[in-house]
Residue, then its C-alpha position, 0 to 999 in steps of 0.5 A: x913413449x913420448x908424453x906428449x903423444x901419450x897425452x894425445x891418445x889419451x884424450x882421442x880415447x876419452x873422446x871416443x868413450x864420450x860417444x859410446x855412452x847409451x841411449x837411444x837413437x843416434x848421437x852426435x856431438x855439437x860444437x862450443x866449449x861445454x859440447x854436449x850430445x844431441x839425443x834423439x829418439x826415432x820411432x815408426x809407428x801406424x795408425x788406421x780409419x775405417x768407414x763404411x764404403x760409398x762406392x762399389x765396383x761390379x765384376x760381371x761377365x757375358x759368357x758365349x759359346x758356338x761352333x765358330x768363332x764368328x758366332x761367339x764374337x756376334x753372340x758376345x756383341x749382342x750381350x753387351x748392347x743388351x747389358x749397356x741398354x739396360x744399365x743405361x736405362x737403370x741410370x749408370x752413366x755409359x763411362x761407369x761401365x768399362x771392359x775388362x777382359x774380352x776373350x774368345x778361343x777354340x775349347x780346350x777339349x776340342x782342339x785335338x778332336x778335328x771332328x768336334x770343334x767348339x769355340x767359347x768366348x767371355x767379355x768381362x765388365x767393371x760397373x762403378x756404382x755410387x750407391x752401395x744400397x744399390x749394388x744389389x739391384x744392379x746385380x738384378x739388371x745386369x742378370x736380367x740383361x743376360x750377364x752370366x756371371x757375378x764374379x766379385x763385389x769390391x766395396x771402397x771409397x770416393x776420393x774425397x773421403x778416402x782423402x779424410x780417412x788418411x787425414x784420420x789415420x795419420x793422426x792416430x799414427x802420431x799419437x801412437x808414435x808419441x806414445x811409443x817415443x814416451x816409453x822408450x824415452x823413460x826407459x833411457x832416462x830421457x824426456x822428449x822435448x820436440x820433433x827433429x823429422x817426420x814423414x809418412x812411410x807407407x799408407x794404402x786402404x784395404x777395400x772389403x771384397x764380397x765373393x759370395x751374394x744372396x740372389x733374388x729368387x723369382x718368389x721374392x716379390x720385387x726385392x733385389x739381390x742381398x749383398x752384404x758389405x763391410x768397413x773399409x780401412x786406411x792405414x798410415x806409417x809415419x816416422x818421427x825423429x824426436x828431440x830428447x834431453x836427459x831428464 
């Protein structure tokens, strides 16, 4: 074989060895006579905040049934202006409560039987109270108004301090994540000297959700409802991409 090419090859081998060598994170040559590899070390990592929760979202329902539908639809109408009247006056804004759910439909062990003829219908509301030590005295209206079911508590957060959580939660993310790049760091005799890339990955907030509560019984002397409540927690994923030497 001609020296010449021999030589070629030699050094294209050589060169590829040189980016064979290990560490972590992905290398790649610089440019100049003495080049040498960039180092970088990339790390996922999460962080999360908890708070109590400053607000709270109310599932009740208005239940009707009759033998037809105009009946159940009327029924159903008089149930909700009973409800906004009485909430309204407790002092809830009309636009914290909304519909969510309106149905009204012939039962379901009737329609065969043409002889029986039953219709049921439910109208279904979210209520946005501001004041969670409130929550279980709107309960008590909204019963007392003639809702017939409470169907789920959700306890979250304002904007305004959920925006704060995530702040919080992002910069336990990147402590976590220098810790880990520190690590990984020594164990590929590397020491990290700064911060190529960093972005957030996923975040979101996981609200605390009471399915059960202690109802006021009619002996209970004006107290209302007891419902129990939880922290609510943000959590953050961050990627950083790390600058690193050999050390």
């Amino acid at each position: 074989m001609d020296r010449r090419l021999t030589a070629l090859i030699g050094i294209a081998a050589l060169v590829a060895l040189a980016g064979c060598t290990g560490f972590a994170g992905t290398a790649t040559p610089t440019g100049g006579d003495d080049a040498q590899l960039e180092r970088s070390i990339e790390v996922t990592a999460t962080g999360e905040a908890a708070s109590a929760p400053d607000r709270a979202t109310l599932r009740v329902a208005v239940t009707a049934t009759g033998g037809d539908a105009e009946a159940v639809r009327d029924e159903l109408a008089a149930g909700e202006a009973d409800l906004r009247a009485a909430l309204t006056d407790w002092g809830l804004d009309e636009e914290a409560i909304r519909t969510e759910r309106y149905d009204v439909r012939e039962a379901y062990e009737t329609r065969d039987d043409p002889n029986r003829t039953r219709y049921e219908g439910v109208h279904q509301y979210a209520i946005e109270v501001g004041d969670v030590d409130a929550v279980g005295e709107v309960i008590d209206v909204a019963i007392d108004a003639g809702a017939d079911q409470v169907q789920r508590i959700r306890f979250g957060l304002s904007e305004e301090r959920e925006r704060e959580l995530r702040e919080e939660a992002i910069t336990a993310a990147m402590a976590n994540a220098d810790d880990d790049a520190a690590v990984l760091a020594n164990a590929s005799d590397l020491e990290v000297v700064g911060v190529y890339d960093v972005s957030t990955a996923q975040s979101g907030s996981t609200p605390f959700v009471a399915e059960r509560y202690a109802a006021a019984g009619g002996d209970a002397g004006g107290a209302s409802t007891s419902v129990q409540t939880g922290d609510v927690t943000v959590r953050v994923s961050v990627n950083v991409v790390y600058e690193a030497v050999p050390a």
